[in-house]
Every structure is written in structure tokens, then in C-alpha cells.
Backbone as a printed PyTorch tensor [residue, N CA C, xyz], in Angstrom:
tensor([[[ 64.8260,  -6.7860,  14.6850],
         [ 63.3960,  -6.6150,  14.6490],
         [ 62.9960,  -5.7010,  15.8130]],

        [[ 62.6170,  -4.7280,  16.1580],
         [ 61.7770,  -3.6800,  16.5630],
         [ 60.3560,  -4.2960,  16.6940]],

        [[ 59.7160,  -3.8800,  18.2430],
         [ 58.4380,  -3.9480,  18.9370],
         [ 58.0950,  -2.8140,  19.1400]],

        [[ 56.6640,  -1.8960,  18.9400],
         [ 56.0610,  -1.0350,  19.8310],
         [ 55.9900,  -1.1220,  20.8650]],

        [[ 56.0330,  -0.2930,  21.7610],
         [ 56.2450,  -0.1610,  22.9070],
         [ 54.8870,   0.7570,  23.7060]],

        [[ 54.2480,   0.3850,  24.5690],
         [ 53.0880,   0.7190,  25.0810],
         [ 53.0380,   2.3120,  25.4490]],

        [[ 51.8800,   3.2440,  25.9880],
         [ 52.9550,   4.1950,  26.2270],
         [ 52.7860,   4.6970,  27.9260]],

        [[ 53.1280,   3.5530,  28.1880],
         [ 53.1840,   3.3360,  29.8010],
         [ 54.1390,   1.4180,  29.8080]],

        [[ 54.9630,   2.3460,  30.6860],
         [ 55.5790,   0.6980,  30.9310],
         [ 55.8860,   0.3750,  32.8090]],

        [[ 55.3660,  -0.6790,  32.9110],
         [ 56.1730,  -0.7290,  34.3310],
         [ 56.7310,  -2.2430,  34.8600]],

        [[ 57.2910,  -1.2650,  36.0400],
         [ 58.6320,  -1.9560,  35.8270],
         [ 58.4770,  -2.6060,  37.3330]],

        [[ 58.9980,  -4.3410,  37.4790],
         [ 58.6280,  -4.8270,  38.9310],
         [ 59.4020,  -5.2400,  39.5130]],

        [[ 59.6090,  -6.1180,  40.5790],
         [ 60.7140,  -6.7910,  41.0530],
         [ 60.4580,  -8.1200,  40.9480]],

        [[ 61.7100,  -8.1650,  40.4550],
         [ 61.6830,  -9.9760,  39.8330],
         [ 63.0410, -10.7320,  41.1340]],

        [[ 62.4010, -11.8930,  40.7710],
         [ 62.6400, -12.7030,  41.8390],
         [ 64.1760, -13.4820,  41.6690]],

        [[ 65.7570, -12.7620,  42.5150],
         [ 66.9020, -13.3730,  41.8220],
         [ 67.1840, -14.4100,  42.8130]],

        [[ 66.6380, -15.0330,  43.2280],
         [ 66.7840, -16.2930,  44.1520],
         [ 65.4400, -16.9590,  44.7130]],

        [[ 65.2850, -17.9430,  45.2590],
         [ 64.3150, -18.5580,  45.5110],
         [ 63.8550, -18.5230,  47.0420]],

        [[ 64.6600, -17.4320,  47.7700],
         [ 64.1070, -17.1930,  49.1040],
         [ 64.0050, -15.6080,  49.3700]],

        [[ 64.6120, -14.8210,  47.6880],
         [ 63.5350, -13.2080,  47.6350],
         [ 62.4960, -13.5610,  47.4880]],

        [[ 61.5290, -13.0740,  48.5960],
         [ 60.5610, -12.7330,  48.6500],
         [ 60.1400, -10.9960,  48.2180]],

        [[ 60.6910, -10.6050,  49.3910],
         [ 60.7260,  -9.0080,  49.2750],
         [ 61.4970,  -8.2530,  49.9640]],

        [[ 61.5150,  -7.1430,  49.8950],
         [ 62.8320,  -6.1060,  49.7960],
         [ 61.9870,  -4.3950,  50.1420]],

        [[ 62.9930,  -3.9460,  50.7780],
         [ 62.9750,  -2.9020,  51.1540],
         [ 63.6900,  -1.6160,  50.4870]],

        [[ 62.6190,  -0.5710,  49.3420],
         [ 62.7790,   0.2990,  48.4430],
         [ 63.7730,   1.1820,  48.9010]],

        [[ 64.3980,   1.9950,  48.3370],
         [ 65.0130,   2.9130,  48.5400],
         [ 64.5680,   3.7140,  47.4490]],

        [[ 64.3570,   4.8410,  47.5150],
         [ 64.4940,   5.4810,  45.8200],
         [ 65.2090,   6.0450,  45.0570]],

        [[ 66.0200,   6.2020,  44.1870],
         [ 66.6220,   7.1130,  43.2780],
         [ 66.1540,   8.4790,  42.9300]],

        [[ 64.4500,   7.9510,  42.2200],
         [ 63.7270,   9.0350,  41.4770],
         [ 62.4080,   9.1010,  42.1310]],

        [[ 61.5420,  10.3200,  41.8260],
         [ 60.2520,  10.8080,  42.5600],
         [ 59.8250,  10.5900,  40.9830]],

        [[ 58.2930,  11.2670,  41.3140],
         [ 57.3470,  11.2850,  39.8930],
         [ 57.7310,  12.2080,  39.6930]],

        [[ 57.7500,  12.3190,  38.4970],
         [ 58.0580,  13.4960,  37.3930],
         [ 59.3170,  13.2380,  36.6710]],

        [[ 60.0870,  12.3760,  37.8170],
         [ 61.6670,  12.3120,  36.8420],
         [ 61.5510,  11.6300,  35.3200]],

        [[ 62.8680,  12.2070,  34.3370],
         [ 62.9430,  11.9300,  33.4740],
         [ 64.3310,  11.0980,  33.8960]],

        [[ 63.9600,   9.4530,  33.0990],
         [ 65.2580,   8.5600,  33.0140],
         [ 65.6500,   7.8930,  32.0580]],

        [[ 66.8150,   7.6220,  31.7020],
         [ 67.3280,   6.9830,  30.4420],
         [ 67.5880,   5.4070,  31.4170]],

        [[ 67.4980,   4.8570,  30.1640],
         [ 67.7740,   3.5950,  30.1100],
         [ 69.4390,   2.9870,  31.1800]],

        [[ 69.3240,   1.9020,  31.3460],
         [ 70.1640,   1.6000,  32.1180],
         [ 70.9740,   2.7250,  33.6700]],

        [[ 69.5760,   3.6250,  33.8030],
         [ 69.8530,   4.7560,  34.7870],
         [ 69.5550,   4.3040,  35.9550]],

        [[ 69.9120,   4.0550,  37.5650],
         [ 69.4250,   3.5030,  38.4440],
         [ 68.5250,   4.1640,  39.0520]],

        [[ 67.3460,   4.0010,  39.3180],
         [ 66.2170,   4.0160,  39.7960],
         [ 65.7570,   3.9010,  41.2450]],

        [[ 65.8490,   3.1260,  42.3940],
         [ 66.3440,   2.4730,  43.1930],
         [ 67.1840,   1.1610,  43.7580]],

        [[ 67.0610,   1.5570,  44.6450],
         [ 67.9410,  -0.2220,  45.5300],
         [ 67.1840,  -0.7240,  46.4640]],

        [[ 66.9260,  -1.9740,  46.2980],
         [ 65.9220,  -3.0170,  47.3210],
         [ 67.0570,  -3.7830,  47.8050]],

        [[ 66.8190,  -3.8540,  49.2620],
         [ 67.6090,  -4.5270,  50.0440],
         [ 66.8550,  -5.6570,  51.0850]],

        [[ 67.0760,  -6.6220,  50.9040],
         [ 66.9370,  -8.1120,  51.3890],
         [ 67.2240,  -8.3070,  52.8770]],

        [[ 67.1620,  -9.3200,  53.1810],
         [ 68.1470,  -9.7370,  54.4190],
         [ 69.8630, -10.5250,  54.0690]],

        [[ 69.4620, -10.7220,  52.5710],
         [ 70.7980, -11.1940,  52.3920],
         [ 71.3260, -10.7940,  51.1620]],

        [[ 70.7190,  -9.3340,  50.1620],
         [ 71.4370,  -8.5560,  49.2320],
         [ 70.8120,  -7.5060,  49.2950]],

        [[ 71.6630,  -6.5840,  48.8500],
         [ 71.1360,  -4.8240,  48.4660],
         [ 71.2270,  -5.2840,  46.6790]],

        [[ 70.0630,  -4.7980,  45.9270],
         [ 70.3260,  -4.5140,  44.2030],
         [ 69.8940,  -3.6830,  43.8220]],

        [[ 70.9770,  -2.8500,  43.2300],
         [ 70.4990,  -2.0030,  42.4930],
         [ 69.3240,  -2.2620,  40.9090]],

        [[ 68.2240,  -1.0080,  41.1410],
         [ 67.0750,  -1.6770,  39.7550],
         [ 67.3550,  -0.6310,  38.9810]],

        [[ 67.4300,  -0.8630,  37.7680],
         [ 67.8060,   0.3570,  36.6800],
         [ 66.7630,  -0.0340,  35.6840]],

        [[ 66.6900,   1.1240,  35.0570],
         [ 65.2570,   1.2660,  34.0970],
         [ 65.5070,   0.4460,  33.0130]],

        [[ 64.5710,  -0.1470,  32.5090],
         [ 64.3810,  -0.4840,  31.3420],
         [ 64.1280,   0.0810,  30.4970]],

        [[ 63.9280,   1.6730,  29.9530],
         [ 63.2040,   2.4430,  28.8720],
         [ 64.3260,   3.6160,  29.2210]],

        [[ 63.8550,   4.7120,  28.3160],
         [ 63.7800,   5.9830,  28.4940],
         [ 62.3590,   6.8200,  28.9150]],

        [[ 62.5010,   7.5000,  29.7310],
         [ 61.0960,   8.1080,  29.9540],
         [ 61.2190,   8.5170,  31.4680]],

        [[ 59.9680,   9.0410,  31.6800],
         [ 59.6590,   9.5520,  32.7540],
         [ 58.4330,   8.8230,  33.6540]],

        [[ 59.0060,   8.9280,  34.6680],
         [ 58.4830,   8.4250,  36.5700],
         [ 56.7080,   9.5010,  36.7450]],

        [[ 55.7080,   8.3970,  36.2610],
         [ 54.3010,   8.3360,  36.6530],
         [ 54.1850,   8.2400,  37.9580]],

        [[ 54.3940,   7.0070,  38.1820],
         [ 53.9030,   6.2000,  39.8950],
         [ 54.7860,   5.2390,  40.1390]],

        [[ 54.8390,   5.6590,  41.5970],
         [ 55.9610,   4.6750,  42.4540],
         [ 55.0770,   4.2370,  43.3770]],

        [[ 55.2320,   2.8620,  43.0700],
         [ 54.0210,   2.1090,  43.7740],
         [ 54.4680,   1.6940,  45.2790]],

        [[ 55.2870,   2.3370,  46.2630],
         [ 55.9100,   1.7780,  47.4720],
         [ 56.9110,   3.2550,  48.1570]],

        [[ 56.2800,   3.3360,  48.9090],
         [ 56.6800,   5.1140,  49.7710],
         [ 58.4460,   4.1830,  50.1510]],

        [[ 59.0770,   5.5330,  50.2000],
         [ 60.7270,   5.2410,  50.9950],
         [ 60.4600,   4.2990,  52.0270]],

        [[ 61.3630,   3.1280,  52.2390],
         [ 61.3430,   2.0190,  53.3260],
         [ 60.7350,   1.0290,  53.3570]],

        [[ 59.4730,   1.1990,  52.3700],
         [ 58.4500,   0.3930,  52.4350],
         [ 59.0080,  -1.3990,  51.5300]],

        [[ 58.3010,  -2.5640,  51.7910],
         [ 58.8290,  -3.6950,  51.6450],
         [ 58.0720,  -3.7970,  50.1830]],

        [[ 58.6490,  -4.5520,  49.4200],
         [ 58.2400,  -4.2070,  48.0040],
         [ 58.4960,  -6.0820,  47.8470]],

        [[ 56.9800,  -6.2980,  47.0000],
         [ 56.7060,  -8.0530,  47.0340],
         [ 56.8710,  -8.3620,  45.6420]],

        [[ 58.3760,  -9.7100,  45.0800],
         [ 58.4380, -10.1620,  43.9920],
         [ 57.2350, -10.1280,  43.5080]],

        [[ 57.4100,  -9.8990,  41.8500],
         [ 56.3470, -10.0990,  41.2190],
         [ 55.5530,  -8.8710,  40.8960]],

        [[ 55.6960,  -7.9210,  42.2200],
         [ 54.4840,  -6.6230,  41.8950],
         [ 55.2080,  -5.7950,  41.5490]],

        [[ 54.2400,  -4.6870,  41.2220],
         [ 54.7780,  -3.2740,  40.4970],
         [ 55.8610,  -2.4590,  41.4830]],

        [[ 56.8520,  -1.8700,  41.1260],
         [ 57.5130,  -0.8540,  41.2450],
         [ 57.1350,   0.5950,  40.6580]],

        [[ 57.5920,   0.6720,  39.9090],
         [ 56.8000,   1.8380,  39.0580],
         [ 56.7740,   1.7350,  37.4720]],

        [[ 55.5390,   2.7800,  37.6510],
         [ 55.1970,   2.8860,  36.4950],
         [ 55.2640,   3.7230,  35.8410]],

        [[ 55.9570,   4.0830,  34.2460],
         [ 56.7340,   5.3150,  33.4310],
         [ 56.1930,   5.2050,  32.0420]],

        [[ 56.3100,   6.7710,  31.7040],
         [ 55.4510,   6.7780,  30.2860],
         [ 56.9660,   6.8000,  29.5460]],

        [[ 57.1510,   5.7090,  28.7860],
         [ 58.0500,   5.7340,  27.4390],
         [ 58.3800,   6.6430,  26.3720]],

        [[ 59.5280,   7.1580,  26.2030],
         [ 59.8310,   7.8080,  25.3290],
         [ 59.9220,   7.4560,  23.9980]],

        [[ 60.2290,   5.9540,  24.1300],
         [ 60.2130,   5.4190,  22.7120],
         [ 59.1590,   5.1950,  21.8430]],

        [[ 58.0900,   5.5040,  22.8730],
         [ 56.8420,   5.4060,  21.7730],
         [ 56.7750,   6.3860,  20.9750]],

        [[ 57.6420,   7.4160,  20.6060],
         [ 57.1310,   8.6530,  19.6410],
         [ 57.8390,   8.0780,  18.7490]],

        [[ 58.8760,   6.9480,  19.0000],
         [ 59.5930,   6.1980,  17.8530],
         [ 59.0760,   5.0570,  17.3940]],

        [[ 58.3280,   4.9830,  18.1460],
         [ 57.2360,   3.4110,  17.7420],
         [ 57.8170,   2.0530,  18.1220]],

        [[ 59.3140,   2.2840,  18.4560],
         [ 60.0650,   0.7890,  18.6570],
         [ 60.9450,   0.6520,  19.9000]],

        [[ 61.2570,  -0.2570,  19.7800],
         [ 62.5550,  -0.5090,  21.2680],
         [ 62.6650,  -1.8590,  20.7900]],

        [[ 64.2160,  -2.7160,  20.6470],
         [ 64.8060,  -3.7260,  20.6020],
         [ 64.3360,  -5.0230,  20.5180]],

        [[ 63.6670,  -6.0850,  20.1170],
         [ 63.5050,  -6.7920,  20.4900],
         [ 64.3320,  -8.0080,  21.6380]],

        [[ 64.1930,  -8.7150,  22.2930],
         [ 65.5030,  -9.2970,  22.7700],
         [ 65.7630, -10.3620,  22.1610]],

        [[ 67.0330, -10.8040,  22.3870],
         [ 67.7900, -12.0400,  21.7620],
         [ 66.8020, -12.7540,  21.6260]],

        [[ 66.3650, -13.6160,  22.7090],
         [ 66.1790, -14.4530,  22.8430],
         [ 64.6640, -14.9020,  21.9900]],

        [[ 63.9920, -14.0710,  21.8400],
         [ 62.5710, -14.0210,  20.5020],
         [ 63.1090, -13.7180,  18.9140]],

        [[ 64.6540, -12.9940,  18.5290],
         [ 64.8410, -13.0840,  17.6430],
         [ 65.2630, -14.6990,  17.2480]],

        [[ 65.7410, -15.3000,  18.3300],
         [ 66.2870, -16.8240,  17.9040],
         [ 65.1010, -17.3050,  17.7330]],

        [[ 64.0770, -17.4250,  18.6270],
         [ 62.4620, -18.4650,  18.4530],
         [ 61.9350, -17.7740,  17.4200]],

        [[ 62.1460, -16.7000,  16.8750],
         [ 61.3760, -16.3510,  15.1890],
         [ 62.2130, -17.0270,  14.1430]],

        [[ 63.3710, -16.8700,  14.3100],
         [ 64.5570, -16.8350,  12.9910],
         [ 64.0030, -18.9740,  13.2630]],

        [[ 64.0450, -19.6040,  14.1590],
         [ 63.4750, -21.0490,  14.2360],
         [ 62.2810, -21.4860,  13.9000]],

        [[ 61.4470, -20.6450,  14.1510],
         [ 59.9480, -20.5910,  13.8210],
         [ 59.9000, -20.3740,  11.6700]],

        [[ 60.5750, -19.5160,  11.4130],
         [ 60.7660, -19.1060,  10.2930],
         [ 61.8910, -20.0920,   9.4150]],

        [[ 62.1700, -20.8020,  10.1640],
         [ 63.1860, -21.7110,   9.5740],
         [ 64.7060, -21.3550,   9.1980]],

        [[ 65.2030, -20.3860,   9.9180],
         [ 65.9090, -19.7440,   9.9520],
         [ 67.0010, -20.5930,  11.1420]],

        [[ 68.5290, -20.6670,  10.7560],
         [ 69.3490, -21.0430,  12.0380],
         [ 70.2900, -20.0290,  12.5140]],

        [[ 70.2410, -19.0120,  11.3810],
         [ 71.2890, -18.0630,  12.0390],
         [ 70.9580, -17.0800,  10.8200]],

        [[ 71.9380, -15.5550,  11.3220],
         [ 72.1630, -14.8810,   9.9560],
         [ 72.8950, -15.0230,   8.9090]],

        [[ 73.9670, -16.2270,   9.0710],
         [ 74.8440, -16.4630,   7.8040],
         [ 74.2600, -18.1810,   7.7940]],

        [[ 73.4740, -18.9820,   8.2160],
         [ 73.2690, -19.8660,   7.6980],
         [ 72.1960, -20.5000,   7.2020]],

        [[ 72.2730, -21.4990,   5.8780],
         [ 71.4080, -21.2580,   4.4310],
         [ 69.9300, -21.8200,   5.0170]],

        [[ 68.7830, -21.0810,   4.2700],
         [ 67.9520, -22.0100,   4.9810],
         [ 67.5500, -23.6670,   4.6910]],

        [[ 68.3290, -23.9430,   4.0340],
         [ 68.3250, -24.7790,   3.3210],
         [ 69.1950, -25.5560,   3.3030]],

        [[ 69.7760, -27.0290,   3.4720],
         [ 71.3510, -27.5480,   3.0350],
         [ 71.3450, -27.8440,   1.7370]],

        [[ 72.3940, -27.7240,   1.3320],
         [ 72.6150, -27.9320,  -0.4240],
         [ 72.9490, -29.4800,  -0.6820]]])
């Protein structure tokens, strides 16, 4: 199943432990860049990890919401990129909403009946 896709997406820092707070940007890309999917973007570094953030889309670098060095707070924006996939109208849905539809729909899998015999 395929979602439209906005035609601006952005992208934040999410929280991989319970004492990230925030992190210090590095950048990969400026505005204007064009990036594919799974392309790294920057690295935020912690007091106790460096991670690399890689894009979620294809497209190109609008706004980078945090100058080089600057401390970047779970939860808020990183940047924000206009999608390429919107001239395709779709991008992937993820697993995890195809299982809560295919359940919602009464569905348990793709090979199994909806029904028992």
C-alpha cells in the first residue's frame, strides 16, 4: 500500500535512549542539496554517542534548522526537504500500518484465509 507524500517533509531527532536529550550537528548537506534516500545527512554527537542521520526521502535540502556545532533538541526539527516522490504521488507504507490495516480489515497475513474453514 502506497501513501502520498507531502511536498515538504522534515526530518527530526528522535530520541535513542532516555538520557538523549540533545546533540551537537555536524552537517553533511547545505540548502540546495539534492539527496537520496538512505544518504547521510549529518552526525549528532552526544556525550555518550556520535549517529549518523540519513534521509528519509529523496529530495532536496530547504532548511537546516541548526548552524554547524550548534546543539540540536530531541523531538525538534532538523531539516526540512521538498520530496521527490511527490511527482509520484507515493512512498512505502511501513510494516508496521500494513499489519494494523490487514487486522483492522480482518486480514492475518497474505497467505492466510480470512476466514477458518
Amino acid at each position: 500500500m502506497l501513501l502520498p507524500l507531502p511536498p515538504r517533509s522534515r526530518l527530526t531527532l528522535t530520541r535513542h535512549n532516555p538520557t538523549f536529550n540533545n546533540a551537537q550537528v555536524s552537517w553533511d548537506v547545505e540548502v540546495g542539496d539534492t539527496v537520496e534516500m538512505f544518504e547521510q545527512i549529518c552526525v549528532v554527537e552526544s556525550d555518550k554517542a556520535t549517529v549518523p542521520i540519513t534521509s528519509k526521502f529523496d529530495g532536496k535540502i530547504v532548511k537546516l534548522h541548526y548552524e554547524e556545532g550548534d546543539l540540536a533538541a530531541t523531538g525538534k526539527p532538523l531539516v526540512d526537504m521538498e520530496v521527490d516522490d511527490v511527482s509520484r504521488g507515493t512512498t512505502p507504507l511501513p510494516r508496521r500500518h500494513l499489519l494494523i490495516s490487514r487486522i483492522l480489515m480482518g486480514c492475518r497475513g497474505e497467505t492466510a484465509p480470512l476466514h477458518r474453514a
